[in-house]
VEXBA-825609 format. One record per residue (C-alpha): residue number from 0; x, y, z. Coordinates in steps of 0.05 Angstrom, whole numbers, plus 5000, padded with zeros to 4 digits. Layout:
<nodes>
seq:NUM | px:X | py:Y | pz:Z $
...
</nodes>
This chain:
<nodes>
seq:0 | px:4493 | py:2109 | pz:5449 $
seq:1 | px:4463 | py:2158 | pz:5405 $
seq:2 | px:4526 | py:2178 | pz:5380 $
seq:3 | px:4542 | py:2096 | pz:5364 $
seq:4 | px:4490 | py:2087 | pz:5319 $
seq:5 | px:4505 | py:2154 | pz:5282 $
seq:6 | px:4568 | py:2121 | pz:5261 $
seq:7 | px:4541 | py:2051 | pz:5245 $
seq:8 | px:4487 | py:2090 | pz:5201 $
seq:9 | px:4546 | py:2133 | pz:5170 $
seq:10 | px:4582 | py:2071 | pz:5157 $
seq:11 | px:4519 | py:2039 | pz:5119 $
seq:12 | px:4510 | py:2104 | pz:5079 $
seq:13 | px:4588 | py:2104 | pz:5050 $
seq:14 | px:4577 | py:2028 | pz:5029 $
seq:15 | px:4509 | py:2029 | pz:5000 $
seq:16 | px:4544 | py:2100 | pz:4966 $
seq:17 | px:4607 | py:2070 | pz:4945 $
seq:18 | px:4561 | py:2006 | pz:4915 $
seq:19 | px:4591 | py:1993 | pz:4838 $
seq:20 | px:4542 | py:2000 | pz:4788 $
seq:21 | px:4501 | py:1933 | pz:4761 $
seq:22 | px:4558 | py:1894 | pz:4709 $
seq:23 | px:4547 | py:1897 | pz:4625 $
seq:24 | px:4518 | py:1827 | pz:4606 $
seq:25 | px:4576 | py:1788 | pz:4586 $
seq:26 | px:4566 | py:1726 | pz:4544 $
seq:27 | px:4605 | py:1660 | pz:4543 $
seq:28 | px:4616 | py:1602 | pz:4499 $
seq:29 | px:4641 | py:1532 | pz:4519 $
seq:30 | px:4662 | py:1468 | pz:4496 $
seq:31 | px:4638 | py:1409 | pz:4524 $
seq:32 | px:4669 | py:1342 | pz:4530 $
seq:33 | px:4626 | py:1310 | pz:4478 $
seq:34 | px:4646 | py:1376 | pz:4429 $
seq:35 | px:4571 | py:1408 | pz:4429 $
seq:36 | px:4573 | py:1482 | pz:4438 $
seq:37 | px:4546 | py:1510 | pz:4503 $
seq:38 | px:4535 | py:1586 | pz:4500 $
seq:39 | px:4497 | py:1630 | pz:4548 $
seq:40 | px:4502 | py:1707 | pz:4593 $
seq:41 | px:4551 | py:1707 | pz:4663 $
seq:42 | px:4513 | py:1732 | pz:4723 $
seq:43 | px:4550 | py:1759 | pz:4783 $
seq:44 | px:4551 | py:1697 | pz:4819 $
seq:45 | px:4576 | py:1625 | pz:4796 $
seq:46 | px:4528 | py:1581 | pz:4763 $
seq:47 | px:4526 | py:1517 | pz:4730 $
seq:48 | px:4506 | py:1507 | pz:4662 $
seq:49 | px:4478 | py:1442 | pz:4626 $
seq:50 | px:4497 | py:1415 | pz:4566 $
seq:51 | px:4440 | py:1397 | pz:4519 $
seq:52 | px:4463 | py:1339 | pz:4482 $
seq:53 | px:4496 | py:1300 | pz:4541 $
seq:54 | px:4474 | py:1344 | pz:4598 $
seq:55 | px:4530 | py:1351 | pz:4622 $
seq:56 | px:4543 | py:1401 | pz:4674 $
seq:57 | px:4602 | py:1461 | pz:4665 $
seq:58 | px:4622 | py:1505 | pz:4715 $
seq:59 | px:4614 | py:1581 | pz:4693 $
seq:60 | px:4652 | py:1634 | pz:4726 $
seq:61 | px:4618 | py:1696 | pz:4747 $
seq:62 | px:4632 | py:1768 | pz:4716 $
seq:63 | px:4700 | py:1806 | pz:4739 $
seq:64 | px:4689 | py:1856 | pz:4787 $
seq:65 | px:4746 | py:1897 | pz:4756 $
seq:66 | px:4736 | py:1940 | pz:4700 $
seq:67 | px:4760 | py:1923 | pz:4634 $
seq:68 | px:4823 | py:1948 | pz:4618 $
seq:69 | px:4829 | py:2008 | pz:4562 $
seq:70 | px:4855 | py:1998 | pz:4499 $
seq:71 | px:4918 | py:2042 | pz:4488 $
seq:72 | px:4926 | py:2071 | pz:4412 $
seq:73 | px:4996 | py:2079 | pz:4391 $
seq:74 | px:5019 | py:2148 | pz:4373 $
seq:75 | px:5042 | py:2162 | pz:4302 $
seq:76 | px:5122 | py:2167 | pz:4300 $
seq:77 | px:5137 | py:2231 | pz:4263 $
seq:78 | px:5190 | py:2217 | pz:4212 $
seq:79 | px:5255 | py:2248 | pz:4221 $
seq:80 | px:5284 | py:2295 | pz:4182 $
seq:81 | px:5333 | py:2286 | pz:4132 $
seq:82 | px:5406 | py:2288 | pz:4145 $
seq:83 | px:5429 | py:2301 | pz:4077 $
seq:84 | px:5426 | py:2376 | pz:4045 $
seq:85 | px:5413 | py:2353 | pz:3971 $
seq:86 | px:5350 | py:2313 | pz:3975 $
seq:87 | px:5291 | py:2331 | pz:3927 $
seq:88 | px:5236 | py:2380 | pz:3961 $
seq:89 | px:5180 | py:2379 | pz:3916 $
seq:90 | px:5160 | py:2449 | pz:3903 $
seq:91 | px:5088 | py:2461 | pz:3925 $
seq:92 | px:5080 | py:2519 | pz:3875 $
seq:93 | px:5097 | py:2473 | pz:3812 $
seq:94 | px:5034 | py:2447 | pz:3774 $
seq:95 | px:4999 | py:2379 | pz:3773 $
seq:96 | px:5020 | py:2335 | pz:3718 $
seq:97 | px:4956 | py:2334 | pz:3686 $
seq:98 | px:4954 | py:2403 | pz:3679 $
seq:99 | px:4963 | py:2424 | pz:3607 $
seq:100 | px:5024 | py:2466 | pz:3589 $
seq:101 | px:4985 | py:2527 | pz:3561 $
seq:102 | px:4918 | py:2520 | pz:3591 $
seq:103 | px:4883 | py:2578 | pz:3633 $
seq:104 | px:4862 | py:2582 | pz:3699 $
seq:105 | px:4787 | py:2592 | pz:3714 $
seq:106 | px:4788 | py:2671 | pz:3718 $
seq:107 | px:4829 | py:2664 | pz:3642 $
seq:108 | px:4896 | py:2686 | pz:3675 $
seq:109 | px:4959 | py:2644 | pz:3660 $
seq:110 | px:4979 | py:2601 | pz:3715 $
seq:111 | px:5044 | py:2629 | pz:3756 $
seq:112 | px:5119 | py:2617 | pz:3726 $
seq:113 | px:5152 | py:2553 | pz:3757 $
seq:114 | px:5215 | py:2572 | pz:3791 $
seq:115 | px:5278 | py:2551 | pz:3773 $
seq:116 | px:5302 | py:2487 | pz:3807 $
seq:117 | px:5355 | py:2487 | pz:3856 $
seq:118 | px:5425 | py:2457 | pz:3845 $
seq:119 | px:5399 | py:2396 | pz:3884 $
seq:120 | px:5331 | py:2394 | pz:3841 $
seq:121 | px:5385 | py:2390 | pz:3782 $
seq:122 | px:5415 | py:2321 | pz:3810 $
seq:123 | px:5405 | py:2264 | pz:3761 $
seq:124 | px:5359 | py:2209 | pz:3801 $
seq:125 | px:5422 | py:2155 | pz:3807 $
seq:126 | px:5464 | py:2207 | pz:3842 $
seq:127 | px:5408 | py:2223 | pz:3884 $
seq:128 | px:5388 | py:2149 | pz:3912 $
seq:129 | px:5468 | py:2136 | pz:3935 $
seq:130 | px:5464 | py:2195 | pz:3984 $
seq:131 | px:5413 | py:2155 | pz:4016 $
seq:132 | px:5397 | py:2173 | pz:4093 $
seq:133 | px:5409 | py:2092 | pz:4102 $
seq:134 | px:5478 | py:2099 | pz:4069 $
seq:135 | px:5521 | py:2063 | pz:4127 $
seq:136 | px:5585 | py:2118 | pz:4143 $
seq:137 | px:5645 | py:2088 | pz:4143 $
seq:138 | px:5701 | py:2079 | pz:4201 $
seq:139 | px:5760 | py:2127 | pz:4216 $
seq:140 | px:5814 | py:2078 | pz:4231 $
seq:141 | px:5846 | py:2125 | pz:4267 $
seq:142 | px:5807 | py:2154 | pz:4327 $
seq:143 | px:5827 | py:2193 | pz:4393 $
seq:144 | px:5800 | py:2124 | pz:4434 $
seq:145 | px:5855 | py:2085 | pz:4393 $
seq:146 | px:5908 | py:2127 | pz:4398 $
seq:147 | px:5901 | py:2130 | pz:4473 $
seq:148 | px:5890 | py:2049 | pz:4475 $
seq:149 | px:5956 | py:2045 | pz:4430 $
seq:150 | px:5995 | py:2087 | pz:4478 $
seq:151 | px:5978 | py:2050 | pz:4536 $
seq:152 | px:6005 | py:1987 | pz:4506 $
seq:153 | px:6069 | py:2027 | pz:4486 $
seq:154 | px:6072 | py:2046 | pz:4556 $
seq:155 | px:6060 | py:1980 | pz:4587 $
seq:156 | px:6105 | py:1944 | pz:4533 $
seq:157 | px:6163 | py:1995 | pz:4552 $
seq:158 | px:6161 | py:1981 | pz:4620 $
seq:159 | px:6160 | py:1908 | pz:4622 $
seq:160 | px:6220 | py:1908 | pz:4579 $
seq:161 | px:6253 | py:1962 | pz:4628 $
seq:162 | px:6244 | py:1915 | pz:4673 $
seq:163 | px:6268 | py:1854 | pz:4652 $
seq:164 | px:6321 | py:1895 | pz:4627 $
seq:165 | px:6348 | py:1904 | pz:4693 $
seq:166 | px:6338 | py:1834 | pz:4717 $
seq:167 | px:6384 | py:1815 | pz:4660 $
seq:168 | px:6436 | py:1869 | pz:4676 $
seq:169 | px:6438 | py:1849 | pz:4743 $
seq:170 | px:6439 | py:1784 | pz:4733 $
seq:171 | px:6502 | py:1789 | pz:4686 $
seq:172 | px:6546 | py:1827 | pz:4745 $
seq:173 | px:6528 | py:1761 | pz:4780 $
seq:174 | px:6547 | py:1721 | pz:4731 $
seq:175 | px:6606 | py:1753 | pz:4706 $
seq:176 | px:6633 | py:1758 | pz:4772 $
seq:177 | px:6630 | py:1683 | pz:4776 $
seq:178 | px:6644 | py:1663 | pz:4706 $
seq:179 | px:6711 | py:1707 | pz:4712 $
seq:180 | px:6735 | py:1675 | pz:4776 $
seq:181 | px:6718 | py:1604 | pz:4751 $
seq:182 | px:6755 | py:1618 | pz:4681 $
seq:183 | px:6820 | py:1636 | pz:4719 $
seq:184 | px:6817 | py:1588 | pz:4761 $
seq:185 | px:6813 | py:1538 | pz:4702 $
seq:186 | px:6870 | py:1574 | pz:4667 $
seq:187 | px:6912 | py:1563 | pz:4723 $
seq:188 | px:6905 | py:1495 | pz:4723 $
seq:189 | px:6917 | py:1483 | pz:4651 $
seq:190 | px:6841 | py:1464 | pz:4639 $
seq:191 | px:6834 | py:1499 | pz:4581 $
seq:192 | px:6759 | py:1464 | pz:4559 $
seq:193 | px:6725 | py:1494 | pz:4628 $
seq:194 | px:6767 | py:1551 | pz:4611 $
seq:195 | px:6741 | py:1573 | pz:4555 $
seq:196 | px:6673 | py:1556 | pz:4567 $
seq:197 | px:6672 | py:1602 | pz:4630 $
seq:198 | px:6696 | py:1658 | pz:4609 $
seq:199 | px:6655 | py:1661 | pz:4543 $
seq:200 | px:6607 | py:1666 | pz:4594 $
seq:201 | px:6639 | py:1721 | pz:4626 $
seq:202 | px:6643 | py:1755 | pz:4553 $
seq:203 | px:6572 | py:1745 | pz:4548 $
seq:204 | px:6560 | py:1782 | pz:4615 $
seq:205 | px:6604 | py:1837 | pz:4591 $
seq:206 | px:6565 | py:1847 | pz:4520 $
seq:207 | px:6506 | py:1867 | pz:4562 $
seq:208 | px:6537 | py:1901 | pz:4621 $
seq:209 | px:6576 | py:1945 | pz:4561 $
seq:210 | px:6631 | py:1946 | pz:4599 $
seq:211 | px:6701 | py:1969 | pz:4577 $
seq:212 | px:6750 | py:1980 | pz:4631 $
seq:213 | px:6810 | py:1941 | pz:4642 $
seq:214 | px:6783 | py:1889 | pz:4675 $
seq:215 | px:6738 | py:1867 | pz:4618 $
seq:216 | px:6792 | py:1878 | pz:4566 $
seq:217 | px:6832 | py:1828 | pz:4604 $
seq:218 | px:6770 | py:1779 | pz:4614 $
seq:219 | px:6764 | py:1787 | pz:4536 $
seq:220 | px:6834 | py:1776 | pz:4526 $
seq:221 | px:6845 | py:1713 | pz:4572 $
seq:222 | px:6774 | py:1687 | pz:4534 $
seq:223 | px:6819 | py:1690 | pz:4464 $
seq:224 | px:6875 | py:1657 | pz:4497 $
seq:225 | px:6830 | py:1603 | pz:4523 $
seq:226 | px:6792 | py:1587 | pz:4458 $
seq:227 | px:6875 | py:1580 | pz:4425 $
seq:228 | px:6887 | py:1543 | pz:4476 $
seq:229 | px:6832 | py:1494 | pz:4475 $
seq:230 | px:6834 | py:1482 | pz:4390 $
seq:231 | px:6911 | py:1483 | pz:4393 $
seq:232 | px:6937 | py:1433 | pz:4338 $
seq:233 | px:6971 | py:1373 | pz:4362 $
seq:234 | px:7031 | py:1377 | pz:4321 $
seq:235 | px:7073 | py:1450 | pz:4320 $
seq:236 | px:7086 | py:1504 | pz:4255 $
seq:237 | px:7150 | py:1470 | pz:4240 $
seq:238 | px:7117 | py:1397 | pz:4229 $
seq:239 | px:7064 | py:1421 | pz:4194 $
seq:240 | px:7119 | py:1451 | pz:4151 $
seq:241 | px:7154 | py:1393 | pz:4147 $
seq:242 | px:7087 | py:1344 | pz:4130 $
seq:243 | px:7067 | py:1404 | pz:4071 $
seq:244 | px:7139 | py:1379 | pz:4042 $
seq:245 | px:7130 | py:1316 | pz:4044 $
seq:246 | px:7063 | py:1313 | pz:4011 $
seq:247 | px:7085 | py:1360 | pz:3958 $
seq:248 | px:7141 | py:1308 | pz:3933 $
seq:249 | px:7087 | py:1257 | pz:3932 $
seq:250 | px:7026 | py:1295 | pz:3897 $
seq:251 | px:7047 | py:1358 | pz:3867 $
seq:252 | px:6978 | py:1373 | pz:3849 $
seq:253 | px:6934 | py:1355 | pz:3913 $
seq:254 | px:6985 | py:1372 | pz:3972 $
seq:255 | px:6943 | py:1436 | pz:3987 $
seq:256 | px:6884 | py:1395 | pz:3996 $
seq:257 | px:6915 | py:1344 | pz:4045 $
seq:258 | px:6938 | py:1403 | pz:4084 $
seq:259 | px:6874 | py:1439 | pz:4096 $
seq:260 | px:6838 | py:1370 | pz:4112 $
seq:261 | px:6884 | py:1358 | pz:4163 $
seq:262 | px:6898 | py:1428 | pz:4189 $
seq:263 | px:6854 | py:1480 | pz:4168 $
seq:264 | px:6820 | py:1509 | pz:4229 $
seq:265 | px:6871 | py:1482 | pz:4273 $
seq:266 | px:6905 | py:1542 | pz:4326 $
seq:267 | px:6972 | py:1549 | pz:4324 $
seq:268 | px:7020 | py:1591 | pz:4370 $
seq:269 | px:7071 | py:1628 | pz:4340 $
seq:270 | px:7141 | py:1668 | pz:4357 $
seq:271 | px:7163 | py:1710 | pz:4307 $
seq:272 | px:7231 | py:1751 | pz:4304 $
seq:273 | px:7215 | py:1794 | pz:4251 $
seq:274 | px:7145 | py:1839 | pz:4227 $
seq:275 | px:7145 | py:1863 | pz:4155 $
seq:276 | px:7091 | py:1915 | pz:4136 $
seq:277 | px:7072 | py:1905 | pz:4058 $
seq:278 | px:7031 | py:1967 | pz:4030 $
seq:279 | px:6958 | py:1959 | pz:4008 $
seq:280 | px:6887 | py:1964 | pz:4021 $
seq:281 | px:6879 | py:1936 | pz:4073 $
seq:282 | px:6948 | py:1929 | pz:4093 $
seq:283 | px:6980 | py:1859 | pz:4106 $
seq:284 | px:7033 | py:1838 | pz:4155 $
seq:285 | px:7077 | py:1790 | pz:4142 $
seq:286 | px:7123 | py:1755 | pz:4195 $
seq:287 | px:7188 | py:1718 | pz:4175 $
seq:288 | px:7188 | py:1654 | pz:4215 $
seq:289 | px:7270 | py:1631 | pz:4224 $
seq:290 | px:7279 | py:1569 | pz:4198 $
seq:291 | px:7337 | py:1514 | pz:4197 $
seq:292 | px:7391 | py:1549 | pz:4153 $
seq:293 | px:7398 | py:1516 | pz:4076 $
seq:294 | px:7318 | py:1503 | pz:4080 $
seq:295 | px:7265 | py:1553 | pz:4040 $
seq:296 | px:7237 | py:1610 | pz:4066 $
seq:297 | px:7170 | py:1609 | pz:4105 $
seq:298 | px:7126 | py:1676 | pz:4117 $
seq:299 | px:7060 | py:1675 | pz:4164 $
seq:300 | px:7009 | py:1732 | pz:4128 $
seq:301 | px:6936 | py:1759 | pz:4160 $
seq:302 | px:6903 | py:1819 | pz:4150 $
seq:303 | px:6918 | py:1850 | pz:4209 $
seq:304 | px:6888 | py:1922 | pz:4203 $
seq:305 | px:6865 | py:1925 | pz:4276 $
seq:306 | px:6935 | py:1923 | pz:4289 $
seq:307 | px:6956 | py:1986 | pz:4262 $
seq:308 | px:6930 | py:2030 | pz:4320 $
seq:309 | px:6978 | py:1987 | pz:4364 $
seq:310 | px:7039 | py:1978 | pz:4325 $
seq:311 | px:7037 | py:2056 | pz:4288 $
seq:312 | px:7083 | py:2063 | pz:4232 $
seq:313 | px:7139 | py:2024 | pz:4271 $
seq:314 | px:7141 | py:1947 | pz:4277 $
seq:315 | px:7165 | py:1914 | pz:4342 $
seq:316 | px:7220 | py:1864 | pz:4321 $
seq:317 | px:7193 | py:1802 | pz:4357 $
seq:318 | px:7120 | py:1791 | pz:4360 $
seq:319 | px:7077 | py:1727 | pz:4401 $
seq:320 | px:7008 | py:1710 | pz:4370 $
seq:321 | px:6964 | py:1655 | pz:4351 $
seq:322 | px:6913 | py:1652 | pz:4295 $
seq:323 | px:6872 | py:1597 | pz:4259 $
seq:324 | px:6912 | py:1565 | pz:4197 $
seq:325 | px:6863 | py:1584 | pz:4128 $
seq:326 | px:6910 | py:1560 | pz:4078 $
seq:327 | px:6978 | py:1545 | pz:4058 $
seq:328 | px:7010 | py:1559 | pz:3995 $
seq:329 | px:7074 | py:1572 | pz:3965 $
seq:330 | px:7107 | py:1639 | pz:3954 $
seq:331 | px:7131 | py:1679 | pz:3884 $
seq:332 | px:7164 | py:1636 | pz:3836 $
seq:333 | px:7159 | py:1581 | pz:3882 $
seq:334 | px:7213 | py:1608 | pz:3929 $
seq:335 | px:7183 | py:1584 | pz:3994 $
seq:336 | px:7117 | py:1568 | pz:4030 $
seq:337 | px:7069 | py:1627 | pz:4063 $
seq:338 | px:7017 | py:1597 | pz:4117 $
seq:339 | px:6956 | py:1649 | pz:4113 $
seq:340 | px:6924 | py:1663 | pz:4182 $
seq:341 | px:6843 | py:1680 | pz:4191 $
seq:342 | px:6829 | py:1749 | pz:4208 $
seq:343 | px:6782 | py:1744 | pz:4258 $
seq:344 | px:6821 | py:1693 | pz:4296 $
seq:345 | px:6879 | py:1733 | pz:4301 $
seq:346 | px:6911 | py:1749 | pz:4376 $
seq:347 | px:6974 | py:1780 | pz:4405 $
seq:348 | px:6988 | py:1735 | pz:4470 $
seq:349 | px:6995 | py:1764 | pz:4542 $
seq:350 | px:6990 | py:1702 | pz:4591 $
seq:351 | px:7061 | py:1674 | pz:4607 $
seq:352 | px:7034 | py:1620 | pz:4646 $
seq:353 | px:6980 | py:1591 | pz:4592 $
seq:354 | px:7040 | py:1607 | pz:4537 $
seq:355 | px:7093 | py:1563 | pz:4583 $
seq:356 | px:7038 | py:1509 | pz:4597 $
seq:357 | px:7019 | py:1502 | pz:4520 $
seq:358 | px:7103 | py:1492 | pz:4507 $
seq:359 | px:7133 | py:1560 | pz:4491 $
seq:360 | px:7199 | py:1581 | pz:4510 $
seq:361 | px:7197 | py:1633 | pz:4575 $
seq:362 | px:7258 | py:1669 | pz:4572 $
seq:363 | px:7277 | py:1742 | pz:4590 $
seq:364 | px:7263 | py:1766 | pz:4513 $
seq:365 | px:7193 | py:1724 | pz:4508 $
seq:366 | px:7172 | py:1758 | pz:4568 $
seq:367 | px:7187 | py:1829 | pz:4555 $
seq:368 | px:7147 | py:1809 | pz:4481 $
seq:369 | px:7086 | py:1792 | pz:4530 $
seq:370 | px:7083 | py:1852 | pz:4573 $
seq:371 | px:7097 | py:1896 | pz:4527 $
seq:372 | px:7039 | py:1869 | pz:4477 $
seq:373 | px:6990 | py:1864 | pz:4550 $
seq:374 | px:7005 | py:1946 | pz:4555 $
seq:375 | px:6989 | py:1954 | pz:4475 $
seq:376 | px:6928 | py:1911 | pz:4489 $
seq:377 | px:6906 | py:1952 | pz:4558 $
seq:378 | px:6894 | py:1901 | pz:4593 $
seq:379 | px:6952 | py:1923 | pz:4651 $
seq:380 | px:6980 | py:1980 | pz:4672 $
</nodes>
């Protein structure tokens, strides 16, 4: 029991110890509804307080308990140094302005020599104010993060191309596989319009596969044939010949013109008996066509320089090809007619099927011309 009330006195002691000390008056000043000032000390508890004019009564709240909160001084920020080299330090050993140039110190000595300024203290003031601290630098444009974020994009941009690189290619060995069958096919039903359009295709294909074994010399080959085939002119060489003649008698001067609105870029499909090589630069062949005897003399030219890697420094004597007609026009001293061929449409035939189908004559001597031009050509053994 004893022991009880030693602790309920020790408990008194710490509260009546830990009491806070009596509060700092603390005025106040209030407005009142009808705008009179009403002014007066907080006490530690809540009171009311009375207006004089209206009496009117205002509640006034008692002085915190909590001690006011100190008032923090900011530190002084030390200014940072300089980050240029040639800024003006004053020298503390120079003299005052107002000090005379001559005058004497108090104990009658002369005043100490100035030293010599620096090679910064020798900057003219303009110079010195644009190597301001504020100065902005200016950007490399080159800098290691760039490089490394412009070789990533080379990277990435290399590889997506890679791959659809290889999507393409093997798209094109599925397509040329296709396009090939489908051409032949057409050829060997005389269609040459789905002909031609297939294995263009097929040429296509072979541009990207960069192929150049027999097989796609003879898809390239059978695509020329095709295209010959499909702008063949309606009427043959010999009618054309015979329609230049006949519009010569009538208009001397415009016969040329009525030929090349009719024909020019027309195919035609010709068998020659005869290949004359003409010097020159580059060098021209010229085939004799055989005509009806007693009638003038007609020569097919081209530039057929390609064909000199084939045909080496000896002619064949009969020769199968097709080319587009460019012009017609008549020879030396008006001694016959010579029908010039495009270059680039020029073409040694090798199919004896499309070359019976489009109305040639198949005989033993045509088709030794054809398979001996396919083995110049490589496109069989």
């Amino acid at each position: 029991m004893a022991g009880s009330l030693d602790m309920a006195g020790w408990f008194s002691r710490v509260l009546q110890g830990s009491a806070p000390a009596a509060a700092e008056p603390v005025p106040f000043s209030l407005t009142c509804r009808c705008g009179s000032a009403v002014s007066g000390i907080r006490s530690e508890r809540m009171h009311v307080a009375v207006c004089r004019e209206c009496r009117y009564q205002i509640c006034v709240l008692p002085v915190s308990p909590y001690p006011r909160p100190k008032v923090r001084t900011p530190k002084k920020k030390t200014p940072k140094p300089s980050v240029l080299r040639d800024t003006v330090e004053p020298d503390v050993r120079t003299p005052p302005p107002s000090a005379k140039r001559g005058s004497r110190s108090e104990g009658g000595t002369k005043p100490s020599a100035v030293k010599k300024s620096t090679r910064a203290d020798s900057k003219p003031q303009a110079e010195v104010r644009r190597e301001s601290p504020f100065a902005v630098p200016r950007r490399r444009i080159v800098t290691p993060l760039r490089l490394i974020a412009v070789g990533m994009i080379g990277v990435v941009t290399l590889a997506g191309w890679w791959v659809v690189h290889r999507r393409a290619v093997a798209q094109a060995v599925v397509i040329f596989a296709e396009a090939a069958k489908a051409g032949r096919a057409a050829l060997a039903e005389a269609d040459f319009d789905l002909a031609d359009l297939q294995l263009q295709r097929a040429v296509s294909a072979l541009e990207l596969l960069g192929r150049d074994d027999r097989d796609a010399r003879q898809v390239r080959q059978l695509a020329r044939e095709a295209t010959a085939a499909r702008g063949l002119a309606l009427s043959s060489l010999f009618e054309l010949i015979s329609e230049a003649r006949s519009a010569r008698k009538i208009s001397a001067a415009n016969w040329q013109q009525t030929i090349k609105h009719n024909y020019q870029g027309r195919w035609f499909l010709v068998e020659t008996n005869g290949l004359l090589l003409t010097t020159g630069d580059p060098p021209q062949w010229q085939f004799s066509v055989p005509l009806i005897p007693g009638t003038e003399p007609l020569q097919i030219s081209g530039d057929l320089t390609n064909w000199s890697r084939l045909f080496g420094s000896t002619p064949p004597t009969q020769v199968i090809l097709a080319g587009q007609l460019d012009e017609i026009r008549p020879l030396a001293g008006d001694q016959g007619l010579e029908i010039v061929l495009k270059k680039e449409t020029l073409c040694l035939w090798t199919n004896p099927d499309v070359y019976s189908a489009l109305g040639g004559t198949l005989d033993d001597g045509s088709r030794a011309t054809l398979t001996s031009q396919a083995q110049l050509l490589g496109v069989t053994e």
